[in-house]
C-alpha positions as CSV (number, residue, x, y, z in Angstrom):
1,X,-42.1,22.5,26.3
2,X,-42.2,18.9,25.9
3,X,-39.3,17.0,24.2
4,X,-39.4,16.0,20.6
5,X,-37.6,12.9,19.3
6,X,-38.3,14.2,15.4
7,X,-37.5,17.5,16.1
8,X,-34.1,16.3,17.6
9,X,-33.3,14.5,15.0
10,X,-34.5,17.4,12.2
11,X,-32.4,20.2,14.4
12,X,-29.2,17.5,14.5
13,X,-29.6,15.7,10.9
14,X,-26.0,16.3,9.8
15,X,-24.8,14.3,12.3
16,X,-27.4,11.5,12.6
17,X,-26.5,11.3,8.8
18,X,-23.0,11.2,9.5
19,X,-23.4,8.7,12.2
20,X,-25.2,6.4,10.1
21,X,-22.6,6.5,7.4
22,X,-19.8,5.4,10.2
23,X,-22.7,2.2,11.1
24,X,-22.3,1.4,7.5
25,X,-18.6,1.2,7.1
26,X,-18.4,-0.3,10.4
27,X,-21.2,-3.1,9.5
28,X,-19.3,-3.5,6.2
29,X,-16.0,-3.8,7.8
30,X,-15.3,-7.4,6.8
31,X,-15.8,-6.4,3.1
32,X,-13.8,-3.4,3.5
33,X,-10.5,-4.8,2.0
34,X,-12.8,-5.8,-1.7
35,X,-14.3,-2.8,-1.7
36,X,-10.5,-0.9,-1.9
37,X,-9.2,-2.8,-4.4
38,X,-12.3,-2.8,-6.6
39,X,-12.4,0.9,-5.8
40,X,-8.9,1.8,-6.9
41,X,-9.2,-0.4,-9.8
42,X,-12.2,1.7,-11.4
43,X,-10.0,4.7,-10.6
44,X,-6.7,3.3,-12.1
45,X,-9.3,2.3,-15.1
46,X,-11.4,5.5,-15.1
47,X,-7.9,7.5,-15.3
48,X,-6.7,5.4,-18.6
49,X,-9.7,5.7,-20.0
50,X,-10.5,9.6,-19.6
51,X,-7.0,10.0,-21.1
52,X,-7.4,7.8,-24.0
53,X,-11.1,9.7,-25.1
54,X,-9.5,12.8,-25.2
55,X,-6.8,12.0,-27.3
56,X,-8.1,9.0,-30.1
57,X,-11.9,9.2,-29.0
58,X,-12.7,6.3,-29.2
59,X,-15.8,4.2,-28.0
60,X,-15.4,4.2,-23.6
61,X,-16.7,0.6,-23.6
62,X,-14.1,-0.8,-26.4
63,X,-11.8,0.8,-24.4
64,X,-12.7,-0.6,-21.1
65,X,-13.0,-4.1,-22.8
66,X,-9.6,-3.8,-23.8
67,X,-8.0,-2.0,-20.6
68,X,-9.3,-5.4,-18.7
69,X,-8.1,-7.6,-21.6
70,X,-4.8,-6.4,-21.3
71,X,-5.0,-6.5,-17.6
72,X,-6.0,-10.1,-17.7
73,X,-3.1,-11.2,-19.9
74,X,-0.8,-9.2,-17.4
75,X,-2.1,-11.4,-14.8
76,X,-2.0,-14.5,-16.1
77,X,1.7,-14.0,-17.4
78,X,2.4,-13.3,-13.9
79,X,0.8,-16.4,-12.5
80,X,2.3,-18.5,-15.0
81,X,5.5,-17.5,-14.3
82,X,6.5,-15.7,-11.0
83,X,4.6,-17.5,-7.9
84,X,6.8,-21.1,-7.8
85,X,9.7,-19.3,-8.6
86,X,8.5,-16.8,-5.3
87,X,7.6,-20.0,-3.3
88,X,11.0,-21.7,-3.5
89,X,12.6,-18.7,-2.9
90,X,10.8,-18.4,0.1
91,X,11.5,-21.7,1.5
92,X,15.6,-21.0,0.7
93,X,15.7,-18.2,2.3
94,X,13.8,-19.2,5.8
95,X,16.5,-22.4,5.3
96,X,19.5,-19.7,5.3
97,X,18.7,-17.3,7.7
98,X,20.2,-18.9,10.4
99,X,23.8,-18.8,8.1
100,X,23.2,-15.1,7.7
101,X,22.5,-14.4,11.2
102,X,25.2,-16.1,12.1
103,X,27.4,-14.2,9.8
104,X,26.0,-10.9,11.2
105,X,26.8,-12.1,14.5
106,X,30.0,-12.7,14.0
107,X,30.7,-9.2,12.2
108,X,29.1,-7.8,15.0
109,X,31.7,-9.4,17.4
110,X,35.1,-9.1,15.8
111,X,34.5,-5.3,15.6
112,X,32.8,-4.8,18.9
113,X,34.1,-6.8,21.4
114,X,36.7,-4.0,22.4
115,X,34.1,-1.4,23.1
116,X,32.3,-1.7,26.5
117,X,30.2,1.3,25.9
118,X,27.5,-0.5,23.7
119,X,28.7,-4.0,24.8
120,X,24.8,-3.8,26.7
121,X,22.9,-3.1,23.1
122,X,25.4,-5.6,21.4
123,X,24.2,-8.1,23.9
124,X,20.4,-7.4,23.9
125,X,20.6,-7.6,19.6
126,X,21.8,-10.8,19.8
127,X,19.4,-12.1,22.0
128,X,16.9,-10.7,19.4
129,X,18.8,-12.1,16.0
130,X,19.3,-15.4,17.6
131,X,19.0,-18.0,14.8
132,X,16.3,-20.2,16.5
133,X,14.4,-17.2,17.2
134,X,14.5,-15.9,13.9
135,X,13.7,-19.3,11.7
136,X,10.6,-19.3,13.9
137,X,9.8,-15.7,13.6
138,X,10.6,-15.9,9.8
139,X,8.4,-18.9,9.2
140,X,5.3,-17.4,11.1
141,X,6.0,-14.3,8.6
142,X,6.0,-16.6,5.9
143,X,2.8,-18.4,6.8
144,X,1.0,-15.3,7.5
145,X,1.7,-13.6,4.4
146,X,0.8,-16.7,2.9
147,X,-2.4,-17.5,4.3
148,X,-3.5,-13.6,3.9
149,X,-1.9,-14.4,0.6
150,X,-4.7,-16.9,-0.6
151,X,-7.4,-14.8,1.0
152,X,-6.7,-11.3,-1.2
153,X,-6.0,-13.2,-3.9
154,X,-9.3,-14.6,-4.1
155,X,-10.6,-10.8,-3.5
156,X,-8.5,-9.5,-6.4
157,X,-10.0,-11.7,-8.6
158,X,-13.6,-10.5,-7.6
159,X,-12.9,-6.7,-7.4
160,X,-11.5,-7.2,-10.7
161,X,-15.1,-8.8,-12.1
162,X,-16.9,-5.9,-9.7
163,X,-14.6,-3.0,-11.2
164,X,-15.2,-4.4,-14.7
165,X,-18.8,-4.2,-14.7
166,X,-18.7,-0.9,-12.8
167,X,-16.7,0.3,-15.5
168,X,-18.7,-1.3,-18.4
169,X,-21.8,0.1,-17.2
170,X,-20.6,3.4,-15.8
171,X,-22.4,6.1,-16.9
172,X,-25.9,4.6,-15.8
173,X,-25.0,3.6,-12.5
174,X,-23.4,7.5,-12.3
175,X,-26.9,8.4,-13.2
176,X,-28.6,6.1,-10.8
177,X,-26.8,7.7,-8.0
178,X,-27.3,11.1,-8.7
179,X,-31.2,10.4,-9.1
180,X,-31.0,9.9,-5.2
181,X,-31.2,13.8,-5.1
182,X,-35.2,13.4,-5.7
183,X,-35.7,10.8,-3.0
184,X,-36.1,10.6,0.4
185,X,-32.8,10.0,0.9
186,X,-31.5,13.5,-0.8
187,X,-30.9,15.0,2.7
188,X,-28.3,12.2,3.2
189,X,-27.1,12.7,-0.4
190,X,-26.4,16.6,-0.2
191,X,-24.4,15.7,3.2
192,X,-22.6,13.6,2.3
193,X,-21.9,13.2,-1.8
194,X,-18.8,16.0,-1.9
195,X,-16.9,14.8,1.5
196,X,-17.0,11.3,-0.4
197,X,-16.1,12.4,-3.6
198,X,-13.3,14.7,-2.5
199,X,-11.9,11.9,0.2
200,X,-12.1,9.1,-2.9
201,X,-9.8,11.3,-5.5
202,X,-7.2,12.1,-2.5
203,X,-7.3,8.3,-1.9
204,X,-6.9,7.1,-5.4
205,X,-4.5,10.0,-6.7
206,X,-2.1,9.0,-3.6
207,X,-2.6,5.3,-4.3
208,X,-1.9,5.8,-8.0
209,X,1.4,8.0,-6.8
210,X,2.3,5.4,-4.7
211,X,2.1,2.2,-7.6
212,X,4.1,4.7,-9.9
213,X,7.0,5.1,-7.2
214,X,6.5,1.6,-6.1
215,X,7.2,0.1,-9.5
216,X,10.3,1.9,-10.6
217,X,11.5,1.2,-7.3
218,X,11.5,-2.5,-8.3
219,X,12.3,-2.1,-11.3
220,X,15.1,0.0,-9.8
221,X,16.0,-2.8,-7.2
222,X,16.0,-5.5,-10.0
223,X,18.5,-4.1,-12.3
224,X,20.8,-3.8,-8.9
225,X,20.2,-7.0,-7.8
226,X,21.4,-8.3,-10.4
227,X,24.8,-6.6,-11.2
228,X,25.3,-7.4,-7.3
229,X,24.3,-11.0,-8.0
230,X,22.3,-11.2,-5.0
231,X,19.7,-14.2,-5.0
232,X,15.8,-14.7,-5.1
233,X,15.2,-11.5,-7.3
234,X,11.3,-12.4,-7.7
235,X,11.1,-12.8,-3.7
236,X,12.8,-9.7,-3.3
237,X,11.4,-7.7,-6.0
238,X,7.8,-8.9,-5.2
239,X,8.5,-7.5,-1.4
240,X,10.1,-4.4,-2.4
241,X,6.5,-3.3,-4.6
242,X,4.5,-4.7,-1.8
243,X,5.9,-2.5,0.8
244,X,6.4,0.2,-1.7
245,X,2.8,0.8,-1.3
246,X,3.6,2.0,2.2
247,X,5.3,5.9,2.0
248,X,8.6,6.3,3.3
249,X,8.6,3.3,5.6
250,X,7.9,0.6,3.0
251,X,11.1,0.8,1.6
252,X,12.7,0.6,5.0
253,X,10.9,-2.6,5.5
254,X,11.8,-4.0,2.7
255,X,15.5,-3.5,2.9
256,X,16.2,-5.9,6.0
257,X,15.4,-9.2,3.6
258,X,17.4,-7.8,0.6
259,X,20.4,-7.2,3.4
260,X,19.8,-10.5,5.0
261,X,20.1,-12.3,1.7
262,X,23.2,-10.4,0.7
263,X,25.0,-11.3,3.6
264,X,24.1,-14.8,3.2
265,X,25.3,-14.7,-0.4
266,X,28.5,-13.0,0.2
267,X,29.0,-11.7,3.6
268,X,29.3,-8.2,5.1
269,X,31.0,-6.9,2.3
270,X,27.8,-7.9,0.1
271,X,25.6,-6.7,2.7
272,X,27.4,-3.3,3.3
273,X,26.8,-3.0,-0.7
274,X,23.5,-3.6,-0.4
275,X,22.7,-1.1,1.9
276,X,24.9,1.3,-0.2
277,X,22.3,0.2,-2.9
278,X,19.1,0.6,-0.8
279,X,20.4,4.1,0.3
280,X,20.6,5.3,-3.3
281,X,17.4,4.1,-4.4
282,X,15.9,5.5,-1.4
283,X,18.0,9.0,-2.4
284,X,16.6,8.8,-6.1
285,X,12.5,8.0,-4.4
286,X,13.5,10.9,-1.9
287,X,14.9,14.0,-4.3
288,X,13.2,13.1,-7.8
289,X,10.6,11.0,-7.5
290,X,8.6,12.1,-5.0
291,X,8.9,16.0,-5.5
292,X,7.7,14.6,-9.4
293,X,4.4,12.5,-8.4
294,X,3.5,11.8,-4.7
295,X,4.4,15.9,-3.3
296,X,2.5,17.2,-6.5
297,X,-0.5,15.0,-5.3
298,X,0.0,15.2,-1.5
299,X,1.7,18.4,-0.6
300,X,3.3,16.5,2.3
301,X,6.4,16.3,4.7
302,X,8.3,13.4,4.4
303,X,9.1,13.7,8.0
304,X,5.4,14.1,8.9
305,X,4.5,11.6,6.4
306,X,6.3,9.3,9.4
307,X,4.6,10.6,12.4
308,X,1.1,10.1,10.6
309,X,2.0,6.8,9.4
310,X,2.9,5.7,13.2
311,X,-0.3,7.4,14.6
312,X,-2.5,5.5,12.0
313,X,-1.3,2.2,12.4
314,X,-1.8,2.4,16.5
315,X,-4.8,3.4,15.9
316,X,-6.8,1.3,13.5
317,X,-3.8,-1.2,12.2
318,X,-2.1,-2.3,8.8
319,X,-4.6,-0.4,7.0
320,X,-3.1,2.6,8.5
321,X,0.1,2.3,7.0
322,X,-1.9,2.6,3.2
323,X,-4.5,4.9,4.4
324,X,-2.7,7.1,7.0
325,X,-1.7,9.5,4.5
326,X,-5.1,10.1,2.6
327,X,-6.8,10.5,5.2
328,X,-4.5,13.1,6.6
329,X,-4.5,15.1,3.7
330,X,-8.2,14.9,3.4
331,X,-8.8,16.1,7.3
332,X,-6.8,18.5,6.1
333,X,-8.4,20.4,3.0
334,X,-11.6,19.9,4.5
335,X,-10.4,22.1,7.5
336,X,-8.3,24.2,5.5
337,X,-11.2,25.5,3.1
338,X,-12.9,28.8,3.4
339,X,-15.8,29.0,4.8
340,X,-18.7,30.5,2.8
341,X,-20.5,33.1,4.3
């Protein structure tokens, strides 16, 4: 029987389909970064907006008009006000590391230098925290962030014109889509329209979790920040939500600056406080916030939560630590569901 390249392709479809899909995303890879936040902008939006039509209903597109306008003001207060406050902040705190390493060094030594057992480690972590080494490391950090900075912030701005006329027009582009079940391309559509949809509400529900959690944590480390009197509250603050967006081991990453800044503010005793504080935050996100909002979302281990975390970001990077989880929990109700007979 001679071969048939169509009837190949008819017998194996679902995964020519599914192959194509991956071409897509992989062509599109450059873009992928916009097309996240636009995305979980129209689902913070479409959330707000469902809500408010069941209880006032009122008109969706007022309401989109004003979730925006709102949203606008929120940014421009924020621009107005937090970024040169953030920069100088910045710039002290790459000037005083070197005063709080050196602080840290000698705390390390007055209560060390008796014990030979971990005199090896002790010497090995100072080769790490020594203060050229860190200025250098600190301002390559600093420059990084800043240069990846500039470049999301001009994609913010443009997922937030995208998600607004997404939003504005939604309901005809929602019909626009599902009219690709009568064309050629409905084979691809049947295939491929519920994975999507299920994998795009475990993304956005865990994102949205994870802004909740990530903002009373600031809030949170604000209020102790300042009854410790620790400096640069909008550098730390702005850090703490950033990483906050990262389960489990955001905050972790978050806590070395906060430490590093008490230390240089008031010494050990300062810093020890601080980590007292960081540990009690991290009890309240552990025990009540979590069980609350992300395990009611994500059904998941914090402990595993870790692992997947780890195994994400070897594998495809930074966007591993905020899409580990997701697409963990996706892989694993799509496994996990019965299969129809």
């Amino acid at each position: 029987m001679p071969f048939s390249i169509s009837a190949f392709i008819r017998v194996n479809r679902v995964y020519f389909i599914w192959a194509a899909f991956m071409v897509l995303l992989y062509l599109f890879r450059d873009m992928f970064g916009l097309v996240f936040i636009t995305f979980i902008m129209c689902f913070i939006a479409s959330s707000i907006t469902h809500n408010l039509r069941r209880k006032y209903h009122w008109s969706r597109r007022s309401i989109v008009i004003g979730i925006y306008i709102l949203f606008l003001v929120g940014v421009a207060a924020f621009l107005t006000l937090i970024p040169t406050r953030i920069l100088s902040e910045t710039i002290n705190f790459t000037e005083q590391l070197p005063n709080s390493m050196n602080t840290l060094k000698s705390w390390v030594n007055t209560h060390t230098e008796n014990n030979e057992m971990i005199a090896p480690l002790i010497a090995q972590i100072k080769n790490v925290l020594l203060p050229e080494t860190a200025v250098v490391s600190a301002w390559n950090i600093v420059r990084g962030v800043l240069e990846k900075g500039l470049h999301y912030f001009g994609w913010f701005f443009l997922a937030m014109l995208f998600s607004f006329l997404i939003m504005f027009d939604l309901p005809h582009l929602s019909k626009g889509v599902r009219h690709l079940r009568f064309t050629r391309l409905s084979e691809a559509y049947h295939e491929t329209a519920d994975s999507i949809i299920l994998f795009a509400k475990v993304v956005g529900e865990n994102f949205r979790a994870q802004l909740i959690i990530s903002a009373i944590n600031t809030v949170l480390t604000a209020i102790c920040l300042h009854i410790l009197g620790i400096n640069a509250v909008a550098l730390l603050c702005t850090l703490v939500f950033i990483c906050g967006l990262i389960p489990v081991l955001g905050m972790l990453i978050s806590s070395v600056p906060i430490v590093l800044m008490a230390i240089n503010g008031g010494g050990m005793e300062l810093g020890l406080w601080a980590i007292v504080m960081i540990i009690a935050i991290h009890m309240i996100e552990t025990y009540i916030l979590n069980p609350r909002i992300v395990s009611s979302v994500m059904h998941i281990n914090p402990v595993m939560t870790l692992i997947i975390l780890y195994i994400a970001h070897s594998v495809i990077g930074m966007w591993g630590m905020l899409l580990g989880v997701p697409i963990a929990v996706y892989v694993y109700r799509k496994i996990s569901k019965p299969v129809r007979n």
